[in-house]
RODREN-250561 format. One record per residue: x, y, z of N, C-alpha, C in turn. Coordinates in steps of 0.001 Angstrom, whole numbers, plus 500000, padded with zeros to 6 digits. Atoms other than C-alpha are relative to their C-alpha. Example, Ala and Ser with C-alpha at 12.3 -4.5 7.8 and 13.67 -1.06 7.14 Angstrom:
2
- 500890,498810,500000,512300,495500,507800,500900,501200,500000
- 499180,498810,499940,513670,498940,507140,499230,501090,500730
END
This chain:
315
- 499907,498574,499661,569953,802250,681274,499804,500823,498726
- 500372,498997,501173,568682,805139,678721,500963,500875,499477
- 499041,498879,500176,570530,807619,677003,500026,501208,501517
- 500539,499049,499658,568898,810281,679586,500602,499646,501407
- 499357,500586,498707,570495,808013,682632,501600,500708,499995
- 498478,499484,500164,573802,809202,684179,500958,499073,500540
- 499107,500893,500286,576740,807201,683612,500832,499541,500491
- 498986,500215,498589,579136,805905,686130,501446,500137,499212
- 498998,498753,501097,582145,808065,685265,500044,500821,499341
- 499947,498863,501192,580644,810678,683918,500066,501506,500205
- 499611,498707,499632,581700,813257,686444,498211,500604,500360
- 501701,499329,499975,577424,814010,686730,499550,499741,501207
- 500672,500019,499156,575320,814485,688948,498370,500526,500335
- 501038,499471,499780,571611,815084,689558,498844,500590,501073
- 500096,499270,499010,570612,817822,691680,498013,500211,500114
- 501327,499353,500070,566616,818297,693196,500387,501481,500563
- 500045,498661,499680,566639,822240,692815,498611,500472,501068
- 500910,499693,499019,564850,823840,695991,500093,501421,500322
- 500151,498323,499899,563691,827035,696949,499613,500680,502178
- 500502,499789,498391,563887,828559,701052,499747,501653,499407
- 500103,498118,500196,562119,832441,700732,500241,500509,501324
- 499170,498812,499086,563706,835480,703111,499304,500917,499829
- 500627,499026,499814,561829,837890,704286,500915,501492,500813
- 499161,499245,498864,563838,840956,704994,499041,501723,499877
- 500664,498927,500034,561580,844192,705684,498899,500073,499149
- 501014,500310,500581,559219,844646,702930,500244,499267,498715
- 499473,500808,501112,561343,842530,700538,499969,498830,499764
- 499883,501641,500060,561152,838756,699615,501488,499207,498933
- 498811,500826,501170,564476,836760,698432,500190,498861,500133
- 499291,501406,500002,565384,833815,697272,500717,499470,499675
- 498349,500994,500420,567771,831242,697866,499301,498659,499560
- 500020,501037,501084,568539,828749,695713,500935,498458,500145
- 499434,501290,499247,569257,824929,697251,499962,498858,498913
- 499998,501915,500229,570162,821385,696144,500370,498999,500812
- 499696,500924,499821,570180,818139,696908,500166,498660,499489
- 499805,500965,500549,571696,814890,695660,498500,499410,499846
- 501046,501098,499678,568775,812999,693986,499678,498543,500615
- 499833,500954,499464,570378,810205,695156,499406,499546,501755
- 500560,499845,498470,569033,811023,698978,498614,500447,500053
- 501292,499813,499586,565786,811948,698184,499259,498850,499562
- 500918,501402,500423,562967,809405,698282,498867,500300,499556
- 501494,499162,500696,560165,811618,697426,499523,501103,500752
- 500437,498376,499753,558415,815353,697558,498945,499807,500484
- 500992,500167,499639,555476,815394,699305,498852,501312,500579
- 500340,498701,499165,553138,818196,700668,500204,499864,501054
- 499713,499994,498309,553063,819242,704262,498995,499207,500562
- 501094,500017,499822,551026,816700,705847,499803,500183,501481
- 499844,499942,498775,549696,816967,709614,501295,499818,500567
- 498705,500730,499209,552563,816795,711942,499232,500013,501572
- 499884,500232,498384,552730,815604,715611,501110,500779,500630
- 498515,499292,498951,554485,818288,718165,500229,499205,500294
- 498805,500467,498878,557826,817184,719835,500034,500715,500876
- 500194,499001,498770,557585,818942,723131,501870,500002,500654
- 498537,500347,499407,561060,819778,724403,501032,500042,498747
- 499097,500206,501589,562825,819815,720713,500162,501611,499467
- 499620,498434,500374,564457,822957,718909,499024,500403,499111
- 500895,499402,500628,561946,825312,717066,499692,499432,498858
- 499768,500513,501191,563161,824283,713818,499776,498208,499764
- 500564,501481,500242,561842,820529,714228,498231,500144,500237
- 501188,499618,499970,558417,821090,713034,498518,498827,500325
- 500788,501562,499084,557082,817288,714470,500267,499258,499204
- 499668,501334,500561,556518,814089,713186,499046,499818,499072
- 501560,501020,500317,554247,811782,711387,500490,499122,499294
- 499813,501389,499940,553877,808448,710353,499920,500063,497973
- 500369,500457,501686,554688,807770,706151,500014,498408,499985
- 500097,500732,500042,553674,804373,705489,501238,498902,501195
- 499615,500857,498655,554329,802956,709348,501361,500392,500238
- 498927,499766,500201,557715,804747,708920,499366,501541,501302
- 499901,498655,499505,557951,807728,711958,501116,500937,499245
- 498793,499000,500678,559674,810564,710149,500282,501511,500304
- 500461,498681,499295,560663,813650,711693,500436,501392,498661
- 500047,499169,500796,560582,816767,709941,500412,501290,500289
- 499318,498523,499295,562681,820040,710098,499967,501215,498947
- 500525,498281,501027,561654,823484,708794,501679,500541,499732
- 499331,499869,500700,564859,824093,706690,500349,501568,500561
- 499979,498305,499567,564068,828398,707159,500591,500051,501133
- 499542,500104,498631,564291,827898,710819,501415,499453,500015
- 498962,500729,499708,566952,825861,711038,501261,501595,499504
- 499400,499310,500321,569011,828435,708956,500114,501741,500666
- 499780,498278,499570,567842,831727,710606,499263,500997,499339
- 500538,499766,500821,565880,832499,707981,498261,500367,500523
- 501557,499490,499906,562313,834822,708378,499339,499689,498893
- 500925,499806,501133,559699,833557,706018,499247,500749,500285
- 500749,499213,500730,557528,835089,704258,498632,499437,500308
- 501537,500289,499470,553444,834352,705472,499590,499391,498139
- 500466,500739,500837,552710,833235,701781,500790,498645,499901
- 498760,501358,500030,555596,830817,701440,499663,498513,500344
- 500445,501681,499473,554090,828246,703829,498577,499358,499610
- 501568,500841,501070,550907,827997,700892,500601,498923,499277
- 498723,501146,501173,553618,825905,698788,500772,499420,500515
- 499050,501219,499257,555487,824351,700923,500105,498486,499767
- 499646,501457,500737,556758,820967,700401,501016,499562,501261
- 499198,500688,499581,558633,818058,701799,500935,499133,499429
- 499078,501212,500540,561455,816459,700752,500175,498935,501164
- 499755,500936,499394,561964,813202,701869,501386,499273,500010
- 498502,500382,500674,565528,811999,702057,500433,498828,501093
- 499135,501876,499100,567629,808479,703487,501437,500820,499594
- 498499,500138,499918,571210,809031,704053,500521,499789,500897
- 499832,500923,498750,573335,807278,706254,499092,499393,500703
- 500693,500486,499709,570608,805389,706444,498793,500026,501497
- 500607,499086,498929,568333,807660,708514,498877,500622,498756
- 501496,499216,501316,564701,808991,706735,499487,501213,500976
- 500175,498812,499630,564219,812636,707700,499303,501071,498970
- 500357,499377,500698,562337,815350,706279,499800,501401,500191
- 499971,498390,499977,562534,818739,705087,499176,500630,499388
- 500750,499065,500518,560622,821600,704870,500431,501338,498959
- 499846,499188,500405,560868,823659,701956,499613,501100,499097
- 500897,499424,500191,559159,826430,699996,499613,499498,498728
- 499846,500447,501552,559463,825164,696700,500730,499157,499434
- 498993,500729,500921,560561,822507,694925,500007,500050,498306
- 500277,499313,501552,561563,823458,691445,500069,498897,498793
- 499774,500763,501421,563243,821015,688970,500665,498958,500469
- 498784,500283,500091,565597,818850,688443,501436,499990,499573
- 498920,499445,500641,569099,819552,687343,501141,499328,499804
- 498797,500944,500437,571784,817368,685644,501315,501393,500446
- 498396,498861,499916,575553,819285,686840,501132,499218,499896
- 498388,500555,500364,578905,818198,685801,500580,500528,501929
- 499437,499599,498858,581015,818051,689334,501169,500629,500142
- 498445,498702,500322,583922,819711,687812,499179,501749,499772
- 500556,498749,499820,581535,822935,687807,499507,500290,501701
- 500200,500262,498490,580953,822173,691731,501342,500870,500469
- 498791,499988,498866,583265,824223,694059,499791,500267,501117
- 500364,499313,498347,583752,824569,697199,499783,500717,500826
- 501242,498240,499278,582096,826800,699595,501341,500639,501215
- 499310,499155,499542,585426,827745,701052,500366,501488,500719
- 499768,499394,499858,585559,830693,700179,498740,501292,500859
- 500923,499823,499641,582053,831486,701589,499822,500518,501798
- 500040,499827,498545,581585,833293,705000,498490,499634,501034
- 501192,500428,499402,578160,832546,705120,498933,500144,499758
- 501395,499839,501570,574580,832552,703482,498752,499669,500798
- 501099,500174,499508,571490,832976,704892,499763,499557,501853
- 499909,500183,498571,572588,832557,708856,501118,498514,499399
- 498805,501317,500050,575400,829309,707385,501046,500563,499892
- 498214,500131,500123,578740,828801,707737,500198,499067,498657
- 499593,501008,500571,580661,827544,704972,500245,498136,499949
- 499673,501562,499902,580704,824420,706481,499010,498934,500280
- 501739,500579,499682,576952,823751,706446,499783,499640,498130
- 499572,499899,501577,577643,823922,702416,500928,499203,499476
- 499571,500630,500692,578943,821219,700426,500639,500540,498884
- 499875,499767,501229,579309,822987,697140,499339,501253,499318
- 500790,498525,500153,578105,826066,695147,500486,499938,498278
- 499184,499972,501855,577757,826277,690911,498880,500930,499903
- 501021,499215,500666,576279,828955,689025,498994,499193,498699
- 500946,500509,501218,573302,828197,686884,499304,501573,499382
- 499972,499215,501231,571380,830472,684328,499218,501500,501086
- 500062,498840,499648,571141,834204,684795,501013,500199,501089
- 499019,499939,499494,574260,834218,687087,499533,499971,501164
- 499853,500060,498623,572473,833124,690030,500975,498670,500603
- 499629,500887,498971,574491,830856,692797,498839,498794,500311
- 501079,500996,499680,572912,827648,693493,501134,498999,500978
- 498905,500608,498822,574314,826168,697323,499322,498419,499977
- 500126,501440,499510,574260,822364,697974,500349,499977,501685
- 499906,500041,497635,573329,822010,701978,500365,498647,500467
- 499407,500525,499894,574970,820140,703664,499165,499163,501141
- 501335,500374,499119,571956,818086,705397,500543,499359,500980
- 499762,500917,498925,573839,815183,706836,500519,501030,501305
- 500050,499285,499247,574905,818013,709255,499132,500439,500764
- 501146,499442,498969,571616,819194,710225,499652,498822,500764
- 500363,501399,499777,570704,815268,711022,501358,499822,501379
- 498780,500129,499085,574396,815085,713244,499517,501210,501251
- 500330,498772,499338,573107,818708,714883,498488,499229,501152
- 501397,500096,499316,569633,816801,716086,500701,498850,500404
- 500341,501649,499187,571414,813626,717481,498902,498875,499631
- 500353,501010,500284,569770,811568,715273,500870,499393,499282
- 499839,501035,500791,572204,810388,713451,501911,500408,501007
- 498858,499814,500141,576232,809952,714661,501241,498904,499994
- 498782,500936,500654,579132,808443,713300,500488,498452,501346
- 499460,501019,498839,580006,805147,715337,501176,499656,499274
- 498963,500299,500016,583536,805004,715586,500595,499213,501215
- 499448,500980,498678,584168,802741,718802,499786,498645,500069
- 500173,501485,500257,582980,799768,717544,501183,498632,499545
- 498406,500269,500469,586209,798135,717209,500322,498241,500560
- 499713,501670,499877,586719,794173,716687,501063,499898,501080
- 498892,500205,498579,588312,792464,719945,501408,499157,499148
- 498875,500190,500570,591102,790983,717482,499755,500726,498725
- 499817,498852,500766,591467,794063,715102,501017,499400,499255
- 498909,500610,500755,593594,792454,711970,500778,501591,499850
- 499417,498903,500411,596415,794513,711420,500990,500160,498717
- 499210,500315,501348,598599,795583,708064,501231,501242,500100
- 499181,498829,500160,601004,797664,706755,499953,500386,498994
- 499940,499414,501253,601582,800270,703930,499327,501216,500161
- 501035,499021,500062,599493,802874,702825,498397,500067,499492
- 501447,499936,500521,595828,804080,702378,499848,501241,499643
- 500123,498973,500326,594928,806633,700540,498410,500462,500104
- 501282,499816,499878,591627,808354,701220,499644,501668,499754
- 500385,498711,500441,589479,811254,699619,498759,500193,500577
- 501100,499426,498716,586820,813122,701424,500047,501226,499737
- 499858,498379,500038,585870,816769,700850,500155,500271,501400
- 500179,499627,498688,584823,816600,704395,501307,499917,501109
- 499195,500032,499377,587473,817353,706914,499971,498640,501024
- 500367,500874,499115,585696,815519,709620,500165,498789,499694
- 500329,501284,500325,585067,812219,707765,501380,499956,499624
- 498995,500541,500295,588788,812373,706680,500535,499446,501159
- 499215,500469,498758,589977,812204,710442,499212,499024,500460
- 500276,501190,499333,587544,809667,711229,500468,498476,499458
- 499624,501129,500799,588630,807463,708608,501368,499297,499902
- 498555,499975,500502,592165,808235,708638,500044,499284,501553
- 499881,500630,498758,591672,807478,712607,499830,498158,500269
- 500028,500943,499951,590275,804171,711873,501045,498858,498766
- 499042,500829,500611,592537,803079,709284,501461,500003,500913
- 499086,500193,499365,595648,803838,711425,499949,499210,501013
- 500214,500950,499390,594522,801716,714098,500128,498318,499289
- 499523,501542,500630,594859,798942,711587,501197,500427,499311
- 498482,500750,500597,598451,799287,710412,500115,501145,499004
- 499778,499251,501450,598084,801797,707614,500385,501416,500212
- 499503,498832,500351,600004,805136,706968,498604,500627,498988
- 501285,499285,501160,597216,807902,705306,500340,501050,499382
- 499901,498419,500802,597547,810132,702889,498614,500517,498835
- 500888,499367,500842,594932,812389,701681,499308,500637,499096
- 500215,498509,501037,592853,814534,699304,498736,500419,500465
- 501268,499328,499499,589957,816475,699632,499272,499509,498620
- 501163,500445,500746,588210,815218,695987,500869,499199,499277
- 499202,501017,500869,588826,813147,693067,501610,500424,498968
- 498815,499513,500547,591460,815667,691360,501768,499912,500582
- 498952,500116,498726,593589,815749,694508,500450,498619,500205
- 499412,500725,500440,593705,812386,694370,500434,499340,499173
- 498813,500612,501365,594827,811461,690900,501211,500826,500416
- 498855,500105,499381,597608,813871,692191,501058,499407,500561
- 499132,500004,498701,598608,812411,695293,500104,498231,499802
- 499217,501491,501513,598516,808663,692728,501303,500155,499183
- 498710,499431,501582,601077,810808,690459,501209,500183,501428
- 499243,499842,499215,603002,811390,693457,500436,499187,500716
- 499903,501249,499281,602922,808041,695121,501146,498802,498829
- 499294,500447,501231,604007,806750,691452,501943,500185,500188
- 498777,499650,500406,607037,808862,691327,500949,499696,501409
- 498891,500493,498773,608425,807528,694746,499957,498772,499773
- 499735,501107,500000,607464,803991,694072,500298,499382,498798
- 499988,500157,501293,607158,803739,690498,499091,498521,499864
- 500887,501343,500453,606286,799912,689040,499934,498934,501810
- 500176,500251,499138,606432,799030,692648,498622,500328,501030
- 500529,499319,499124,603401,801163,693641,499176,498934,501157
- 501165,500931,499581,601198,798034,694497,500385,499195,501366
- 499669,500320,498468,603559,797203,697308,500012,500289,501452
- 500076,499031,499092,602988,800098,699293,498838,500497,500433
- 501022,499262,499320,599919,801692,698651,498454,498413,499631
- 500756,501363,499601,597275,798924,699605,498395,499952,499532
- 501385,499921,499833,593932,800372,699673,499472,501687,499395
- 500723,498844,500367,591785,803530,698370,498649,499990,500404
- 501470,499801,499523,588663,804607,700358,499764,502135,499426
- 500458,498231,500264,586609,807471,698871,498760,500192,499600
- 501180,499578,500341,584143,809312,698961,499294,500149,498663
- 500478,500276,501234,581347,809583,696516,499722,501240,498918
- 500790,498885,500571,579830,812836,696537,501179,501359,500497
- 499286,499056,499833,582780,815575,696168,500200,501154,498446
- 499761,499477,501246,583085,818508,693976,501351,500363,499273
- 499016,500300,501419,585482,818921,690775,500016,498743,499597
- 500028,501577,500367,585655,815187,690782,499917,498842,501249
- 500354,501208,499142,583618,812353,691917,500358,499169,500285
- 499920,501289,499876,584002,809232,693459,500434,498895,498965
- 499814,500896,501245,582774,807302,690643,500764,499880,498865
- 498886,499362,501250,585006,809464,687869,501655,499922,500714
- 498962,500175,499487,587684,809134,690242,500379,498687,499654
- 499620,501222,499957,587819,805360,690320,500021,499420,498541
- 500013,500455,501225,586917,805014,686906,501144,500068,499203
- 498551,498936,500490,590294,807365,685902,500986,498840,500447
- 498620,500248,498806,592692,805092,688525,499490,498413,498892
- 499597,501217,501027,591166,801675,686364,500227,500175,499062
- 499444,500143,501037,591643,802846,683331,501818,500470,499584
- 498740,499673,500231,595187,803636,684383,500805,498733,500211
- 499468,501695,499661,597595,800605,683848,500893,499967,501379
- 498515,499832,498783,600084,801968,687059,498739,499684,501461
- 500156,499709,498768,597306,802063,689381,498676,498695,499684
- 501517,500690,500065,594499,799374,688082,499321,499047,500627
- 499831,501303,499394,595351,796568,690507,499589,500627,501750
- 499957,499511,498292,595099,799014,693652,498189,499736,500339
- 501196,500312,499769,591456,798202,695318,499150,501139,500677
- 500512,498501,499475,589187,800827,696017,498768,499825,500574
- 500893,500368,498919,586290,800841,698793,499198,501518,499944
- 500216,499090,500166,584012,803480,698378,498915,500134,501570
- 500437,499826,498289,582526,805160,702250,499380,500995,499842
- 501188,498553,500113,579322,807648,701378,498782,499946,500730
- 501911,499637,499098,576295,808910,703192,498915,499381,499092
- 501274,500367,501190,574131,808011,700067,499892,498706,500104
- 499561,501106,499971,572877,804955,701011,498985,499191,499351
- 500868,501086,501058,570671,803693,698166,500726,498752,499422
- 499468,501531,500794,571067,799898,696320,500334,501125,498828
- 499775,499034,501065,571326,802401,693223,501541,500286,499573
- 498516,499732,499718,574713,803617,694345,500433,499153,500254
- 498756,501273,499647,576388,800838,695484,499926,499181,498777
- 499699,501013,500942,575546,798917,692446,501135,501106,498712
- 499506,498718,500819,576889,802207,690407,501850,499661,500540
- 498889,500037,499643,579816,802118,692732,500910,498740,499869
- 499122,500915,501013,580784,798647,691450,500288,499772,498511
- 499999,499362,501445,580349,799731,688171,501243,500565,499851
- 498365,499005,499915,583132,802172,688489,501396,499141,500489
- 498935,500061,499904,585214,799969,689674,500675,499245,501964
- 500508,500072,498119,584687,799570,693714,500121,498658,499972
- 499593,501060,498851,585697,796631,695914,498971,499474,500912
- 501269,499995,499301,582984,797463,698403,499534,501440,499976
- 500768,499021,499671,580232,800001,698982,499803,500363,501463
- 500565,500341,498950,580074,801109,702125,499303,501592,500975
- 500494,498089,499819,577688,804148,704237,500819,499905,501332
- 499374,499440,499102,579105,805939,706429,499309,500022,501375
- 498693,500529,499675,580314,805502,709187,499310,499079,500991
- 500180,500763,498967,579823,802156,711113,501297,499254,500434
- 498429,500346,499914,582854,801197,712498,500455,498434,499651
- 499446,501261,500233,582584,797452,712672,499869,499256,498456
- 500171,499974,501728,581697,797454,708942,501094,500324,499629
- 498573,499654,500555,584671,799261,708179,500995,499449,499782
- 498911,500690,499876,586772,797657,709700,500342,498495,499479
- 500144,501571,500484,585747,794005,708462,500014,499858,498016
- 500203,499792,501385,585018,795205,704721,501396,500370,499513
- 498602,499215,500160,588562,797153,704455,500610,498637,500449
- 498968,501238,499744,590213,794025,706083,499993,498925,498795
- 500651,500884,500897,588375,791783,703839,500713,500403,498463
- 499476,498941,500784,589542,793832,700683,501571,499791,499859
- 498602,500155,499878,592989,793854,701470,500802,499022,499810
- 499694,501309,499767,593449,790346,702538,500105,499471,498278
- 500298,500570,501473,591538,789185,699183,501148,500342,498876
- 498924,499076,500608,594235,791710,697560,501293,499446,499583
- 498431,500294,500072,597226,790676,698866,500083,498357,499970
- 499903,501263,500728,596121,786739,698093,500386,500074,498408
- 499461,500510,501820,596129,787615,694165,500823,500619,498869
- 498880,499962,500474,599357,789299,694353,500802,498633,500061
- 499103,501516,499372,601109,785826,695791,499901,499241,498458
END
């Protein structure tokens, strides 16, 4: 790996900067998008598409990338967003895999790339809404130079919105091992906490949460001070996400081994990003298993697996 590579634990992240233009009267504005490079597979121009007959506006057809059908969704549309009649001279496609699904977006511009620390990442909370979104179409939001805003979209959403892609949670082993103790699990996403927290309680485990990696070195400091040199009896397991802002996944797990109270606890990391890239990254840091989100009978066999192995080389 190069100097110029980013480092597992190093809190980084590398964003493809994208551009959707707004046409409002005789004005043109633009917003200013990212996405994990980790999910894109490559930029491409617009090439032919095949109509979907029967499909929402904003799915602008198909076509075939090397024997691969890939459908493709006009980003503007989708958002609410009037372009601009020059806009669609430059247009572009990103190509992206997550949760192991290849979809593609239309967008006006693709600009750079952009290294960001995830402790400059916050959350879109406080956000009522941007360009026809809800805060909750928005992952994240950091300023970059000249004090514009730059939003991280929250794609796997648009992909859940078209029924191509959704969480299988019913897949559930006919002898389901069961345990006890606790699991601790981080997730910006609300949703993915209750699905997780849903499937870990079904196996035996008490959950307690955070929303990123800060929240949970917390809610470690807090687990500490009830169990103390005992913690390893209680809390069993750590599933977390990868991609959260103030603090990642990887900087998360990296923090919890280099701590001697918590270095033995096993940590399972459960992200949309589902490149070899990352998962080898995510044992780097520290990780147990890699695993994308969400297949249930994976979960449940990898997390069992994990545990078991665990609580053999306390004995």
């Amino acid at each position: 790996m190069d100097d110029n590579s980013l480092k597992v634990g190093s809190n980084e992240m590398e964003l493809v900067d994208f551009r959707i233009l707004k046409q409002e009267e005789n004005s043109v504005y633009e917003g200013i998008y990212g996405i994990n490079v980790s999910k894109v597979r490559e930029i491409i121009r617009v090439p032919e598409l095949t109509d979907l007959p029967g499909t929402p506006d904003f799915i602008e057809g198909i076509f075939d990338l090397r024997d691969v059908v890939i459908p493709v969704v006009n980003l503007a549309k989708w958002m609410g967003i009037t372009e601009p009649e020059e806009a669609k001279n430059n247009s572009r496609i990103i190509i992206t895999e997550f949760n192991n699904v290849l979809i593609g977006f239309v967008v006006h511009e693709a600009k750079r790339i952009r290294r960001i620390s995830w402790s400059d990442i916050e959350p879109a909370t406080f956000m009522s809404g941007s360009g026809g979104l809800d805060s909750n179409k928005i992952t994240g939001v950091t300023k970059i130079e000249d004090d514009n805003v730059l939003l991280i979209l929250d794609l796997e959403s648009v992909v859940q919105d078209l029924g191509l892609y959704s969480p299988d949670v019913d897949n559930i082993p006919e002898e389901l091992e069961t345990f006890s103790g606790i699991a601790l699990v981080l997730d910006d996403s609300a949703t993915a906490r209750k699905i997780v927290k849903e499937a870990l309680s079904k196996m035996g485990f008490s959950v307690v949460e955070a929303m990123d990696g800060e929240e949970g070195l917390t809610k470690l400091d807090e687990l500490y001070k009830s169990y103390g040199e005992n913690i390893a009896d209680h809390l069993k397991i750590i599933i977390s996400d990868v991609e959260m802002p103030r603090m990642d996944g990887f900087h998360f797990a990296s923090n919890v081994k280099d701590d001697g109270r918590f270095e033995d606890i096993p940590i399972v990391f459960n992200s949309s990003i589902s490149d070899h890239f990352s998962e080898g990254r995510g044992m780097e840091a520290g990780g147990e298993a890699y695993l994308v989100k969400f297949e249930a009978s994976s979960f449940y066999n990898e997390v069992s697996r994990v545990v078991r192995e665990h609580m053999k080389e306390e004995v």
